[in-house]
C-alpha positions in Angstrom: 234.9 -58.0 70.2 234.4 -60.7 67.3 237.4 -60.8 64.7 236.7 -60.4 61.3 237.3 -64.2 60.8 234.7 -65.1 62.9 232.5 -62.3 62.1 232.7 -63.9 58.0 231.9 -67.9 59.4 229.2 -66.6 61.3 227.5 -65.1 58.3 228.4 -67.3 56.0 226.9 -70.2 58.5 223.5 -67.7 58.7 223.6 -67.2 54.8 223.5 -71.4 54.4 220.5 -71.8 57.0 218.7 -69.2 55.3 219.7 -70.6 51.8 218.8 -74.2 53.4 215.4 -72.8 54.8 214.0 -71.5 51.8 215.1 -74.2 49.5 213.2 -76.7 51.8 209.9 -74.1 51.6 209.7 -74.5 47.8 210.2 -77.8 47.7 207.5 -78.1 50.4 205.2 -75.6 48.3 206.1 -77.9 45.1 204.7 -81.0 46.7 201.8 -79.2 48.2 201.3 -78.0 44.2 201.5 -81.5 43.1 199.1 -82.5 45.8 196.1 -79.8 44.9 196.1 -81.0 41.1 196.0 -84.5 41.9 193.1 -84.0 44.3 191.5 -81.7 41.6 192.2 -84.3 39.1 190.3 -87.2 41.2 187.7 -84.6 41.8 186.6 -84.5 38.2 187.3 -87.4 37.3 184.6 -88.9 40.0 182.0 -85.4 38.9 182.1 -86.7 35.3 181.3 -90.8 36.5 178.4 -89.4 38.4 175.0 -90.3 36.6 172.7 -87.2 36.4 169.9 -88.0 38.9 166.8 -86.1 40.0 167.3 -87.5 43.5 170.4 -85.8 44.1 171.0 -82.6 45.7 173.2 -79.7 44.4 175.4 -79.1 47.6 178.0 -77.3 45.8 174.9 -74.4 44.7 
């Protein structure tokens, strides 16, 4: 049977992947954030140099 010594690394050594883990995820979810708004940025930036044309067709309708 585990002492108590070992028993308190071992979860300490859980408690830092876990703490590791989900500070990674943010950060991750952070960049992918960043990411979306700079695509929707570029996005309208390149709807609003369009020139309205008759010959074009609406393929976000």
């Amino acid at each position: 049977m585990m002492d108590i010594a070992a028993a308190s690394m071992s979860l300490a050594s859980l408690k830092l992947g876990m703490e590791a883990s989900t500070s990674i995820t943010k950060k991750a979810m952070e960049t992918a954030e960043t990411n979306a708004a700079a695509l929707v940025e570029m996005l309208e930036a390149v709807d609003q140099m369009t020139v309205p044309s008759d010959n074009l067709i609406d393929v976000r309708a």
